[in-house]
N, CA, C and O atoms as a Tripos MOL2 file, in Angstrom:
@<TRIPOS>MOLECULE
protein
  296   295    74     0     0
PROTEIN
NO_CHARGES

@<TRIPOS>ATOM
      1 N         -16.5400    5.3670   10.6190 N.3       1 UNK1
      2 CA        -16.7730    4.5530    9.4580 C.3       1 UNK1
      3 C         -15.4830    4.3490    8.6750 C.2       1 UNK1
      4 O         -15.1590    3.3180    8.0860 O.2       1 UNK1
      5 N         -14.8180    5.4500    8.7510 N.am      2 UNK2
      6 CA        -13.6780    5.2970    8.1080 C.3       2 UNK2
      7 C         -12.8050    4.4800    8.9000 C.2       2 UNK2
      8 O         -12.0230    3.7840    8.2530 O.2       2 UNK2
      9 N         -12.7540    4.3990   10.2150 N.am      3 UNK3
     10 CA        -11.5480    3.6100   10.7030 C.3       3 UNK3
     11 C         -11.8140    2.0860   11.1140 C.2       3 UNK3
     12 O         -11.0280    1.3080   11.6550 O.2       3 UNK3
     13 N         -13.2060    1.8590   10.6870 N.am      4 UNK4
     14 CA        -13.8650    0.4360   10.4730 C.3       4 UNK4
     15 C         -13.2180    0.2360    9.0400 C.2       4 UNK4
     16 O         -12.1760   -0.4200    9.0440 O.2       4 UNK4
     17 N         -13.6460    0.6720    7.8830 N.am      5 UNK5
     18 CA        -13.6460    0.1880    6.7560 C.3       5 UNK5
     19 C         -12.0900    0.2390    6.3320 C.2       5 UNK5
     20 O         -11.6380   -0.5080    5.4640 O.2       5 UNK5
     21 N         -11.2940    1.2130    7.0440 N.am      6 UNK6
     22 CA         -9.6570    1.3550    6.1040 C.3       6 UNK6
     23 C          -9.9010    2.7540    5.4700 C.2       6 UNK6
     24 O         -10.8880    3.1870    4.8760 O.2       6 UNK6
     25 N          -8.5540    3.4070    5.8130 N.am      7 UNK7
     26 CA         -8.0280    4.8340    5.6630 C.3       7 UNK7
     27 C          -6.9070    4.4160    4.1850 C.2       7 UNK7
     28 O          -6.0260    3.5600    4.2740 O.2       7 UNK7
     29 N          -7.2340    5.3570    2.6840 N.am      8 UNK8
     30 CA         -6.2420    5.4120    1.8020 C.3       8 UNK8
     31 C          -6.5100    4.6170    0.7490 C.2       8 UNK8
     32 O          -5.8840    4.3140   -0.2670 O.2       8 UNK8
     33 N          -7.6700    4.3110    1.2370 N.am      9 UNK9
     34 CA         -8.5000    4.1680   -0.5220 C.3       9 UNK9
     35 C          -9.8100    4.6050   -0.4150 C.2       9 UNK9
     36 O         -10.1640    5.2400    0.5790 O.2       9 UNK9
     37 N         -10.6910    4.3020   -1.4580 N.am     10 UNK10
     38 CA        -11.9340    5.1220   -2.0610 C.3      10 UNK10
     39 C         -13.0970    3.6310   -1.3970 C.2      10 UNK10
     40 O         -14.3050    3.8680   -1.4010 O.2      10 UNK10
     41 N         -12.7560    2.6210   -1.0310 N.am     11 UNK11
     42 CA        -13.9240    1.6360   -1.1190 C.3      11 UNK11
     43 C         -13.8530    0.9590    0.4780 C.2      11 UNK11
     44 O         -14.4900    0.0010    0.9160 O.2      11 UNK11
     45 N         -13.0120    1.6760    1.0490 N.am     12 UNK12
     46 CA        -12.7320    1.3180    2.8310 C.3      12 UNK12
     47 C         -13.9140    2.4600    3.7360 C.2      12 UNK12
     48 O         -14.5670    2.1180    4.7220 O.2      12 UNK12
     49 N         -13.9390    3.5740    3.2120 N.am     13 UNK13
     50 CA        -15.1450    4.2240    3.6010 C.3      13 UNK13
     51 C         -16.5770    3.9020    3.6350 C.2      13 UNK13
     52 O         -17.2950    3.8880    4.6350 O.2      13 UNK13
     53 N         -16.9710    3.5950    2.1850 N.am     14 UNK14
     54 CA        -18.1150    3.3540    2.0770 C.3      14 UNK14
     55 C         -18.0940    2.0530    2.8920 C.2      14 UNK14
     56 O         -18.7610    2.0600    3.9260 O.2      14 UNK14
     57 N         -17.2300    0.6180    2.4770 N.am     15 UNK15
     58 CA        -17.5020   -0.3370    3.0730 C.3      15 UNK15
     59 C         -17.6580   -0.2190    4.7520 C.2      15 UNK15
     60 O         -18.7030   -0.4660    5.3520 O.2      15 UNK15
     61 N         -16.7640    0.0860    5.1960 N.am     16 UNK16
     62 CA        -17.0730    1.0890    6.9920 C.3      16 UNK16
     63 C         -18.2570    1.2010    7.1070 C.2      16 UNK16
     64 O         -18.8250    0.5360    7.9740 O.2      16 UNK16
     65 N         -19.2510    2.3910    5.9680 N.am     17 UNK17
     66 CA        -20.3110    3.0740    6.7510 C.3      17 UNK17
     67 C         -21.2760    1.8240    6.2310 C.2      17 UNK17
     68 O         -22.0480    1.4840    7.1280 O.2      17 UNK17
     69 N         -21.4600    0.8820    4.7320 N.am     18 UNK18
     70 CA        -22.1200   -0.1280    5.2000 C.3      18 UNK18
     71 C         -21.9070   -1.3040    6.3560 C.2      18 UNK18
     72 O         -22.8140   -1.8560    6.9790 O.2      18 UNK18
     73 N         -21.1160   -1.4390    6.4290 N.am     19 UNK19
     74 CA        -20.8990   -2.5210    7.6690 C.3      19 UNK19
     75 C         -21.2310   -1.8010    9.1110 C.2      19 UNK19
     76 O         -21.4300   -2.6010   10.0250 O.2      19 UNK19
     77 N         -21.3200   -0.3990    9.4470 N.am     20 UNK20
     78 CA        -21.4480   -0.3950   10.9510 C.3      20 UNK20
     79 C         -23.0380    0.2120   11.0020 C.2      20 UNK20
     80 O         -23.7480    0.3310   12.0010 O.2      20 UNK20
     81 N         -23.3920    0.5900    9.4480 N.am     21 UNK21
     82 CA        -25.1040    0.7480    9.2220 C.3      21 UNK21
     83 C         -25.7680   -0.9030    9.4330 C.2      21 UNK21
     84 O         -26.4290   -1.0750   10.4570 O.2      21 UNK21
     85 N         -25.6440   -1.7430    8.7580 N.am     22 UNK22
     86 CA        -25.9890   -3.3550    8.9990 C.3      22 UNK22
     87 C         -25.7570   -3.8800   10.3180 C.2      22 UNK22
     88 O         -26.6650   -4.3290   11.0170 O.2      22 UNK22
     89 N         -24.6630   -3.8330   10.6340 N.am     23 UNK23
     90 CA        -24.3560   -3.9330   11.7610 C.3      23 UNK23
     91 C         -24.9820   -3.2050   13.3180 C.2      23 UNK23
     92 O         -24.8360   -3.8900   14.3300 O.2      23 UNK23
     93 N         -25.4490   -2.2610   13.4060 N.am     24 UNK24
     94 CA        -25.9470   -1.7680   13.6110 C.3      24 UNK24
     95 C         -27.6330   -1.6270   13.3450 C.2      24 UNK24
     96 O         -28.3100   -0.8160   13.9770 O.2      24 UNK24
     97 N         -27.9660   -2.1630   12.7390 N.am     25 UNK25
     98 CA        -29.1720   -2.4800   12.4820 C.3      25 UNK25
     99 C         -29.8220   -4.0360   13.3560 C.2      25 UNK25
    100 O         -30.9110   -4.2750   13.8770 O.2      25 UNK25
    101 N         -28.5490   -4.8640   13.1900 N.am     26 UNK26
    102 CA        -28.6170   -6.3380   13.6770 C.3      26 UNK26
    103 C         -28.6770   -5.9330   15.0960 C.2      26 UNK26
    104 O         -29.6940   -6.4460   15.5640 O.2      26 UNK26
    105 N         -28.1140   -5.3130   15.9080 N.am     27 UNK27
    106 CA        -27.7830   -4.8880   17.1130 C.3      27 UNK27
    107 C         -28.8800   -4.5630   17.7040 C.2      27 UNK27
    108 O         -29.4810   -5.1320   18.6150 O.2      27 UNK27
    109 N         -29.1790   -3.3250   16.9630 N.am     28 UNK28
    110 CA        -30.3660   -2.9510   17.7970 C.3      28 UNK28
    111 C         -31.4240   -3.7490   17.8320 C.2      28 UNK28
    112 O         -32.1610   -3.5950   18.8070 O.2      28 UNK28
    113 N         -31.8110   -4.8220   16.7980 N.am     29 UNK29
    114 CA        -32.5980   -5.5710   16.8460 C.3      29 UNK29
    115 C         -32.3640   -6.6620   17.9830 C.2      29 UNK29
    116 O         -33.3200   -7.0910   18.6300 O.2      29 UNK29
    117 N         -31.2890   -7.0180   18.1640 N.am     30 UNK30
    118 CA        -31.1260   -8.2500   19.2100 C.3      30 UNK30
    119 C         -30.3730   -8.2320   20.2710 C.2      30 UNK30
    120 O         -29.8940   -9.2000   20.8620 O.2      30 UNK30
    121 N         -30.2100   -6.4290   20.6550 N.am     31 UNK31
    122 CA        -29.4900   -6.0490   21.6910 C.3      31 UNK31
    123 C         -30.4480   -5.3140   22.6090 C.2      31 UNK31
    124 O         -30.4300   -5.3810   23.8390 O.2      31 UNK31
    125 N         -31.2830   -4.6080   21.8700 N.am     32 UNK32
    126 CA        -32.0030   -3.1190   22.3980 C.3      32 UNK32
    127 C         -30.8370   -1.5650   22.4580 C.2      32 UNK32
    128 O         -29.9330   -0.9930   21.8480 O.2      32 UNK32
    129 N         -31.6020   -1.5080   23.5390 N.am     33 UNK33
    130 CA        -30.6860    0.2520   23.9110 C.3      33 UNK33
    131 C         -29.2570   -0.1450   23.7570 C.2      33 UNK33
    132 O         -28.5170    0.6110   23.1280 O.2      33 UNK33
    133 N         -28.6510   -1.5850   24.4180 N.am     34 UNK34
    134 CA        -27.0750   -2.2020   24.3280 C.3      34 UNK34
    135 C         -26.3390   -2.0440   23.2060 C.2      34 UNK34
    136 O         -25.1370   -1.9460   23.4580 O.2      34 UNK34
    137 N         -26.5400   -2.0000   22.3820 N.am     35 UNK35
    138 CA        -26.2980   -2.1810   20.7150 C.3      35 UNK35
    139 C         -25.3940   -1.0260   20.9110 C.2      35 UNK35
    140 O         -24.2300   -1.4200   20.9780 O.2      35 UNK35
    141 N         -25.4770   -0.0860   20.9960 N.am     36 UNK36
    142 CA        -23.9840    0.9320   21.0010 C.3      36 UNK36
    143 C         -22.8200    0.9240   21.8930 C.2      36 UNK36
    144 O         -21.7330    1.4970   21.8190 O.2      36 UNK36
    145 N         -23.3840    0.0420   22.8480 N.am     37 UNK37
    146 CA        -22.3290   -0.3550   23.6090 C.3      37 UNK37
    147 C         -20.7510   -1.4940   23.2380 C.2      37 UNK37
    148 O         -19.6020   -1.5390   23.6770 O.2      37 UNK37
    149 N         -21.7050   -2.4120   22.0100 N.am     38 UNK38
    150 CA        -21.3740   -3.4490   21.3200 C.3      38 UNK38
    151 C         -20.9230   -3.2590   20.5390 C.2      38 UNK38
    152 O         -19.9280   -3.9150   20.2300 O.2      38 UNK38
    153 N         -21.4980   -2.0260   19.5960 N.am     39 UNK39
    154 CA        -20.3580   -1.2700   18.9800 C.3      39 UNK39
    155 C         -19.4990   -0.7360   18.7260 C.2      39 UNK39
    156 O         -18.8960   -0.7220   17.6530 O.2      39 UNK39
    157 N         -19.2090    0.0040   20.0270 N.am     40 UNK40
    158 CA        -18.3640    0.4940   20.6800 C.3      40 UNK40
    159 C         -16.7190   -0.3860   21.0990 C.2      40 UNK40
    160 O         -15.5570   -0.1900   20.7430 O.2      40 UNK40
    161 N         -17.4040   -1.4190   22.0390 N.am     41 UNK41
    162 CA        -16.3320   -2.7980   22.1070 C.3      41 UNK41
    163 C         -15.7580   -3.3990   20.6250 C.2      41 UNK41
    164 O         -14.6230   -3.6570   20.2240 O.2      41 UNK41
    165 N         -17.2860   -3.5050   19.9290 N.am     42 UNK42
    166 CA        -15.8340   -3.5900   17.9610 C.3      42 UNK42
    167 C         -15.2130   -2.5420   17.4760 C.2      42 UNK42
    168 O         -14.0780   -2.6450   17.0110 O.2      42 UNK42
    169 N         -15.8170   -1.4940   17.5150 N.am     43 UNK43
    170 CA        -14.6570   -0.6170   16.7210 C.3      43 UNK43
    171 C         -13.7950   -0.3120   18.0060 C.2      43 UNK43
    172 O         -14.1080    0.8230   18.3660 O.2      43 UNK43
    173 N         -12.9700   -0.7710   18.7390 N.am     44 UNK44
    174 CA        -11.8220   -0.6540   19.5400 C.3      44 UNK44
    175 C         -11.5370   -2.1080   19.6700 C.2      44 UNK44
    176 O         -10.6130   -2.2010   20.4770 O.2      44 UNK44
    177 N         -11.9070   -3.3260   19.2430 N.am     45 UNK45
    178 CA        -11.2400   -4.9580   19.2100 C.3      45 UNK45
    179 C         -10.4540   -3.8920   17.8510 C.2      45 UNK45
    180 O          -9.3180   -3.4250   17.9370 O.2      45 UNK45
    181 N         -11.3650   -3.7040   16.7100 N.am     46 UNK46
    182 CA        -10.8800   -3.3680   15.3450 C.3      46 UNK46
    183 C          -9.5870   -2.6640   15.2450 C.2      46 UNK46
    184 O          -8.5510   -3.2100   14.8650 O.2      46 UNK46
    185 N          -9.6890   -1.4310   15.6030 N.am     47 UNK47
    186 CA         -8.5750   -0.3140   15.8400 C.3      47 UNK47
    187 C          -7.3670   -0.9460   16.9890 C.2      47 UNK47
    188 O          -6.6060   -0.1640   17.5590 O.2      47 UNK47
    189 N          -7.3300   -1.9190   17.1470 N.am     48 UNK48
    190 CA         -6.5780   -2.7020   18.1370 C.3      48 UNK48
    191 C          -5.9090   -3.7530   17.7420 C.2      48 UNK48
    192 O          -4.7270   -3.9240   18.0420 O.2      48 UNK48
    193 N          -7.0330   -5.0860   16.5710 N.am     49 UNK49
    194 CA         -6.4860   -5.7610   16.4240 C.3      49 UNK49
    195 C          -6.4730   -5.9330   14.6410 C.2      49 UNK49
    196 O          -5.7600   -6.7200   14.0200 O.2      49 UNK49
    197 N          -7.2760   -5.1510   14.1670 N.am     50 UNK50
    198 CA         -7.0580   -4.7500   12.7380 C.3      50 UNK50
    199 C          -6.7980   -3.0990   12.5240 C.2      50 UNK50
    200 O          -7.7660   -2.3530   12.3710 O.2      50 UNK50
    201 N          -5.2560   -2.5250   12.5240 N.am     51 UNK51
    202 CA         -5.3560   -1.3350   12.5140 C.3      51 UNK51
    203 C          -5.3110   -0.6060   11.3510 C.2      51 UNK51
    204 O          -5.3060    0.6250   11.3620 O.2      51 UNK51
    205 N          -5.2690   -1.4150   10.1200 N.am     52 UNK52
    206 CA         -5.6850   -0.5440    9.2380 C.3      52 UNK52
    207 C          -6.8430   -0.5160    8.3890 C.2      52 UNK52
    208 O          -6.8420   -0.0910    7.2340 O.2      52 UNK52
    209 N          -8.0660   -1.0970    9.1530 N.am     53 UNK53
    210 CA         -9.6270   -1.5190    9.0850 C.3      53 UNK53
    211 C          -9.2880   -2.7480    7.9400 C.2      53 UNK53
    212 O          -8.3150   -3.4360    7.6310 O.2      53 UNK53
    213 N         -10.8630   -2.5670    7.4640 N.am     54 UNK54
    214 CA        -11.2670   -4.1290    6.7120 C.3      54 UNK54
    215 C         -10.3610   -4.2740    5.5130 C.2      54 UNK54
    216 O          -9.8110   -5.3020    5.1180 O.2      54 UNK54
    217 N         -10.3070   -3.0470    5.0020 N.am     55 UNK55
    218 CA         -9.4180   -3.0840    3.3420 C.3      55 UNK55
    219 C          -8.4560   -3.4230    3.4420 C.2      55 UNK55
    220 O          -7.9270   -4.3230    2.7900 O.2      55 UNK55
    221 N          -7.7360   -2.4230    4.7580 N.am     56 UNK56
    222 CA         -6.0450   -3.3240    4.9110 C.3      56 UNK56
    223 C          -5.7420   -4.0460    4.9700 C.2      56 UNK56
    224 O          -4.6860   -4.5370    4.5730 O.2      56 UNK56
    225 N          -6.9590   -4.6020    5.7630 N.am     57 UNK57
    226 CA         -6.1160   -6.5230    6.4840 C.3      57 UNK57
    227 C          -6.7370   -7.4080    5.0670 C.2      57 UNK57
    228 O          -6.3520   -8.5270    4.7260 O.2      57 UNK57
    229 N          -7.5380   -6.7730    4.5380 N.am     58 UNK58
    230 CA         -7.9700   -7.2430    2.9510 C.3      58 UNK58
    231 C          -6.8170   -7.8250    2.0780 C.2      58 UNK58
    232 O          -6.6000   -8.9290    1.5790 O.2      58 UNK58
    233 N          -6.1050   -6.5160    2.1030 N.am     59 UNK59
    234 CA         -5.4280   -6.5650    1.0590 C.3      59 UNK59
    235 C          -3.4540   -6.9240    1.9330 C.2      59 UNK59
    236 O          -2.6670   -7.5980    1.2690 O.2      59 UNK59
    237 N          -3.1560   -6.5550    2.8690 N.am     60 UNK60
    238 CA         -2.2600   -7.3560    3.6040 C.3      60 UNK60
    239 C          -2.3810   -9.0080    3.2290 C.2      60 UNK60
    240 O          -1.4800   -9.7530    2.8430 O.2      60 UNK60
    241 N          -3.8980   -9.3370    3.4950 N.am     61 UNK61
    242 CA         -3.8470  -10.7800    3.5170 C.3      61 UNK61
    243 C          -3.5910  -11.5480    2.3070 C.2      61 UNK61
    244 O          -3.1070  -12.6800    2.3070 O.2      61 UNK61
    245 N          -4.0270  -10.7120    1.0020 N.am     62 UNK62
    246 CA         -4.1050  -11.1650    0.0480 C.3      62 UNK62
    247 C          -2.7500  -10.8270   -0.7080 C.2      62 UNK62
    248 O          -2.4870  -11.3900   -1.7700 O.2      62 UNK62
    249 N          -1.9450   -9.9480   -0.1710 N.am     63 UNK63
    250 CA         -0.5620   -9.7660   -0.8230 C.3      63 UNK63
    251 C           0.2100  -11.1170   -0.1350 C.2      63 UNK63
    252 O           1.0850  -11.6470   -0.8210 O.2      63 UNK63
    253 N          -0.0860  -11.6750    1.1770 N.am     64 UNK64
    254 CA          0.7840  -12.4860    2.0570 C.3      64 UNK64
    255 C           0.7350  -13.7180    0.9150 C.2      64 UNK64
    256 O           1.5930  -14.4220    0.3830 O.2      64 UNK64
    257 N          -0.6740  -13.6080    0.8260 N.am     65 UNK65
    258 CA         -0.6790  -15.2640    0.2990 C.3      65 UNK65
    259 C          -0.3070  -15.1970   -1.3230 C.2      65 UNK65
    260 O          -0.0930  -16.2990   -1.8270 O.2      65 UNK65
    261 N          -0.2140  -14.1550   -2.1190 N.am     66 UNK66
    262 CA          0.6500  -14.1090   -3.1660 C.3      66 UNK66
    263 C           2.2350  -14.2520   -3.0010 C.2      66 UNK66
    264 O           3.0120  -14.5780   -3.8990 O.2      66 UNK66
    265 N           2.5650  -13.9390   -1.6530 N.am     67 UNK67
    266 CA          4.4570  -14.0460   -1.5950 C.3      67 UNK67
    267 C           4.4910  -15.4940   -1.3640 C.2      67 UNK67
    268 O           5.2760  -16.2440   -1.9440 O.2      67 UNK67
    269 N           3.3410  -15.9860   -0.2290 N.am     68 UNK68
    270 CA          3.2550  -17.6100   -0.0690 C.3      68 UNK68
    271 C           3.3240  -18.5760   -1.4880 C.2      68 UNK68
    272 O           3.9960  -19.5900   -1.6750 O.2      68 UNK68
    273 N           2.6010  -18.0440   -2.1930 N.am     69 UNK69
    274 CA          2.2520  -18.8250   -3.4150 C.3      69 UNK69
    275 C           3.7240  -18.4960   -4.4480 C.2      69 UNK69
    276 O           4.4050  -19.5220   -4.4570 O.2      69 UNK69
    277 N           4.1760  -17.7160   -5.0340 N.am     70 UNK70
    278 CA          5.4580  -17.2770   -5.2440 C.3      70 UNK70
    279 C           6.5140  -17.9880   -4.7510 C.2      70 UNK70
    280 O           7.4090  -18.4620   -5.4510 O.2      70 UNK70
    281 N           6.4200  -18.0890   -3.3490 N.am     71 UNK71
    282 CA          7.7700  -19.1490   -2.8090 C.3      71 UNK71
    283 C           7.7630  -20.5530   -3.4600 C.2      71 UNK71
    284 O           8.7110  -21.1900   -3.9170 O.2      71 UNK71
    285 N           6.0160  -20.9780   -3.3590 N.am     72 UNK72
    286 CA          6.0840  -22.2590   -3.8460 C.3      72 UNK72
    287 C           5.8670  -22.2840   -5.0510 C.2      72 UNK72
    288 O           5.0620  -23.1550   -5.3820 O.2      72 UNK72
    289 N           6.3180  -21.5900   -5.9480 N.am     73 UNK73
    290 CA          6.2500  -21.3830   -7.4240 C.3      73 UNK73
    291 C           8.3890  -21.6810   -7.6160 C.2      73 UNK73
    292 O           8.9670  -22.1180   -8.6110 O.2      73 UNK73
    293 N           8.8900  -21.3300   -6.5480 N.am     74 UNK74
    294 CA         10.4410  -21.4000   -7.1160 C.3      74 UNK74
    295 C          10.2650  -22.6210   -8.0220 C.2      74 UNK74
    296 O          11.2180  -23.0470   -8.6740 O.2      74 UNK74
@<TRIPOS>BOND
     1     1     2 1
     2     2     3 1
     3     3     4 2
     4     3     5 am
     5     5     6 1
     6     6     7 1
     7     7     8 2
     8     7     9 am
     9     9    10 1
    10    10    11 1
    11    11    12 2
    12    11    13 am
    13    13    14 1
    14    14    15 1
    15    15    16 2
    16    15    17 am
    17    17    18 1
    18    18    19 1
    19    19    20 2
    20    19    21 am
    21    21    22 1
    22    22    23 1
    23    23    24 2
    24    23    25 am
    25    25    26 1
    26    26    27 1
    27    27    28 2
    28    27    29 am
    29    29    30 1
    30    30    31 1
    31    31    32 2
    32    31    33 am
    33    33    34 1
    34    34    35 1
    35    35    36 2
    36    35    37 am
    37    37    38 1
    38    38    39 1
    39    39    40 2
    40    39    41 am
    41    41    42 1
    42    42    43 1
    43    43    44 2
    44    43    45 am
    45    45    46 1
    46    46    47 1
    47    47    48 2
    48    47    49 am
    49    49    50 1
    50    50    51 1
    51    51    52 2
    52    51    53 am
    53    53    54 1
    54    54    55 1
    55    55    56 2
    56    55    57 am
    57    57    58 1
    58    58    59 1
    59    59    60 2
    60    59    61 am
    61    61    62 1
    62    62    63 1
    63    63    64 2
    64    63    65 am
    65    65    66 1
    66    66    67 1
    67    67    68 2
    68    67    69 am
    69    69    70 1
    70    70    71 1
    71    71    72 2
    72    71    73 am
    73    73    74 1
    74    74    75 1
    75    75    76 2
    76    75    77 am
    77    77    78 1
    78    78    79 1
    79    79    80 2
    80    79    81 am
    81    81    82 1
    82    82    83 1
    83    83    84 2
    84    83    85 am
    85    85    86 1
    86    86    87 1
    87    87    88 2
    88    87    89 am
    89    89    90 1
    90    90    91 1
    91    91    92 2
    92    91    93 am
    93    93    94 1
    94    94    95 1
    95    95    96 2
    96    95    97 am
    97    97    98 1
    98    98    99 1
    99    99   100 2
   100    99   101 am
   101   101   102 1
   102   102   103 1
   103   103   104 2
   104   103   105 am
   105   105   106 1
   106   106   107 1
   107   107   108 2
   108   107   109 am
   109   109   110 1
   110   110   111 1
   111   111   112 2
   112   111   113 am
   113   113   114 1
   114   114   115 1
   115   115   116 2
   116   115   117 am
   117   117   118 1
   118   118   119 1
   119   119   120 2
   120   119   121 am
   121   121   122 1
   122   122   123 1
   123   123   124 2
   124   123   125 am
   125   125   126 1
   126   126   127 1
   127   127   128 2
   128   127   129 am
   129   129   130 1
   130   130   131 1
   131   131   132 2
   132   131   133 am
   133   133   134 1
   134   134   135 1
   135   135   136 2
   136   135   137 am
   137   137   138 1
   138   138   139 1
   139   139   140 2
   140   139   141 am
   141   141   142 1
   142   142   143 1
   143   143   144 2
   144   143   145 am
   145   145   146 1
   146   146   147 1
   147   147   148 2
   148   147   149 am
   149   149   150 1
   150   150   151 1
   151   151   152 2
   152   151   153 am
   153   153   154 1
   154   154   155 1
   155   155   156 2
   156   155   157 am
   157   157   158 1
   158   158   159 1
   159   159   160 2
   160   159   161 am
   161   161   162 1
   162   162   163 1
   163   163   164 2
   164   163   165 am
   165   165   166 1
   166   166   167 1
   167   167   168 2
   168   167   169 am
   169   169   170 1
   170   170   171 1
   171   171   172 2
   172   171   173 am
   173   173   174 1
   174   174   175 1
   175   175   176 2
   176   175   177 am
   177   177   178 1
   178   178   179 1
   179   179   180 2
   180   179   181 am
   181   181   182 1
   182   182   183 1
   183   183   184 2
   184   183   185 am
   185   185   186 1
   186   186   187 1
   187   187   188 2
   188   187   189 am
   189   189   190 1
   190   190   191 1
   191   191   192 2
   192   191   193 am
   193   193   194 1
   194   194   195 1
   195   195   196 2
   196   195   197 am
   197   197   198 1
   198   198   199 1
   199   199   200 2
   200   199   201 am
   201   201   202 1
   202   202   203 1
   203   203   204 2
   204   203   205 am
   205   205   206 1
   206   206   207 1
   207   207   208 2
   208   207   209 am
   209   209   210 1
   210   210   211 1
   211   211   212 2
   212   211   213 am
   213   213   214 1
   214   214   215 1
   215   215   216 2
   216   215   217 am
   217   217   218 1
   218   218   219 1
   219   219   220 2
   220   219   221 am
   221   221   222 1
   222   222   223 1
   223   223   224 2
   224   223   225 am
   225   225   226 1
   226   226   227 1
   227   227   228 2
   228   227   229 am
   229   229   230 1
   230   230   231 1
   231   231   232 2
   232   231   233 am
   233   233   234 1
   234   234   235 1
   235   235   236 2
   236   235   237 am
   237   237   238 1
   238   238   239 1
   239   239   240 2
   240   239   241 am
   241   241   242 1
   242   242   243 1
   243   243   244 2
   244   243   245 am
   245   245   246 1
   246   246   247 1
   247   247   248 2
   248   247   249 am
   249   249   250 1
   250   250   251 1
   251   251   252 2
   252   251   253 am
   253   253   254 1
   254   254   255 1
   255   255   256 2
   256   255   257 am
   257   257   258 1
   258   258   259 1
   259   259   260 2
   260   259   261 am
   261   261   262 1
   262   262   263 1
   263   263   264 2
   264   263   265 am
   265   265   266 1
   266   266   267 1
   267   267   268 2
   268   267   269 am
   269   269   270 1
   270   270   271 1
   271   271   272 2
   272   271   273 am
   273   273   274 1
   274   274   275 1
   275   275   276 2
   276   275   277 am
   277   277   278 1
   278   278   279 1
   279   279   280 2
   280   279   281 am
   281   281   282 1
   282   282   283 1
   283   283   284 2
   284   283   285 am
   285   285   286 1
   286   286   287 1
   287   287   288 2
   288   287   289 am
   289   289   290 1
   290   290   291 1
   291   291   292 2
   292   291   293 am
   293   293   294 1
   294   294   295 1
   295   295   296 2
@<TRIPOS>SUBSTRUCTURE
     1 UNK1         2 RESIDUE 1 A UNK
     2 UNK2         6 RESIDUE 1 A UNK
     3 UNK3        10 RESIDUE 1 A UNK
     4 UNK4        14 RESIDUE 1 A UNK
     5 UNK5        18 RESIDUE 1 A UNK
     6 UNK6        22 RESIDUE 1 A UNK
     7 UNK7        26 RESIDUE 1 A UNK
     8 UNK8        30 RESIDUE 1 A UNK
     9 UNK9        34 RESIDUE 1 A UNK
    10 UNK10       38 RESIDUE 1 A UNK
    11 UNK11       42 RESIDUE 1 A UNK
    12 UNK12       46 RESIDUE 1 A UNK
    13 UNK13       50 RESIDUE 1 A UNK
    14 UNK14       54 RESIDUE 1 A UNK
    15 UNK15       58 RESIDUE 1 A UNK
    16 UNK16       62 RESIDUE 1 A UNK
    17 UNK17       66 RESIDUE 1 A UNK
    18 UNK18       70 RESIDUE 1 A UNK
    19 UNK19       74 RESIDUE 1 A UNK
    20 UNK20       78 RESIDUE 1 A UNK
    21 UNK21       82 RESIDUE 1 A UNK
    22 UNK22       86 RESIDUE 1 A UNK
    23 UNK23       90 RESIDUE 1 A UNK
    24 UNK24       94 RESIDUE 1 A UNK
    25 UNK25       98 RESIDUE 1 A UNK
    26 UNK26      102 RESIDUE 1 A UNK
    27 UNK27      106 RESIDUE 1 A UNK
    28 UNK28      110 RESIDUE 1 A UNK
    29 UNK29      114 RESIDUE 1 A UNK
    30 UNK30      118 RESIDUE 1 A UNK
    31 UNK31      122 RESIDUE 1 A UNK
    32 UNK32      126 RESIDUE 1 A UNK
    33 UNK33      130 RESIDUE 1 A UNK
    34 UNK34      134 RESIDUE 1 A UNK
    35 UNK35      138 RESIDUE 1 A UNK
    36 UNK36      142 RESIDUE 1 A UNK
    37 UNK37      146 RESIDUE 1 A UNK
    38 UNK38      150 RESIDUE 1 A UNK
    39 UNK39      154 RESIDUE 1 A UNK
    40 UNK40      158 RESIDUE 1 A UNK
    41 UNK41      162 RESIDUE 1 A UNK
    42 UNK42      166 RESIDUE 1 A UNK
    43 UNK43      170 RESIDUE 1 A UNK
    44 UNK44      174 RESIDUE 1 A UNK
    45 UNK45      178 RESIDUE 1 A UNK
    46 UNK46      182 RESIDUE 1 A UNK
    47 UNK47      186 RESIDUE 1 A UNK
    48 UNK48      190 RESIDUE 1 A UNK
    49 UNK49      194 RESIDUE 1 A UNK
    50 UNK50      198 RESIDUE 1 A UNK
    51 UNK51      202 RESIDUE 1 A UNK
    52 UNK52      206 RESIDUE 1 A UNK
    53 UNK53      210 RESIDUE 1 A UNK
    54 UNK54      214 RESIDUE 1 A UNK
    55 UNK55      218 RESIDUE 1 A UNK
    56 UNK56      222 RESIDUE 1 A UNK
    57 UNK57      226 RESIDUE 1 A UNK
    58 UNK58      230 RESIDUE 1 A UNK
    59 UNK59      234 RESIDUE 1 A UNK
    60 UNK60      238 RESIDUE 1 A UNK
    61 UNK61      242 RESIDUE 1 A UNK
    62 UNK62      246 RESIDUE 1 A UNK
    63 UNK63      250 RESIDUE 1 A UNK
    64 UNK64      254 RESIDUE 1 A UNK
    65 UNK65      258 RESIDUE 1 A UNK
    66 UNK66      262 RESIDUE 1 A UNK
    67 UNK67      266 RESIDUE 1 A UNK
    68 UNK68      270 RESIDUE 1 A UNK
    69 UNK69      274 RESIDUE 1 A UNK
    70 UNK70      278 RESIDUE 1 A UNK
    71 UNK71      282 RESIDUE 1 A UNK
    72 UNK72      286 RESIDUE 1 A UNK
    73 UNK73      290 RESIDUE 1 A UNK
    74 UNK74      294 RESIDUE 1 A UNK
């Protein structure tokens, strides 16, 4: 949960354990027994292609587009 949601703040945890509880809920509903398998394949796309979970790339993204916006502020 933690390495879904982001390691090094207080709101990357909880968000983790709601998103792979929901998530996980959707799954089993429209996967069956598969659903952990599916889970399995996201949290390793995640840890692969977002490595510092949801908060990081949160807040990465949202610092980028403040330096973006800044440039075009010269």
């Amino acid at each position: 949960m933690t390495i879904i949601g982001g390691v090094g703040t207080l709101i990357g945890p909880a968000l983790g354990a709601g998103v792979l509880q929901l998530l996980g809920y959707w799954l089993s509903n429209t996967f069956g027994q598969s659903a952990l398998l599916v889970i399995g394949v996201i949290t390793i796309l995640l840890v692969l292609f977002v490595s510092y979970g949801i908060v990081g790339a949160w807040h990465s993204t949202r610092s980028g587009w403040r330096r973006l916006l800044d440039l075009l502020r010269l």
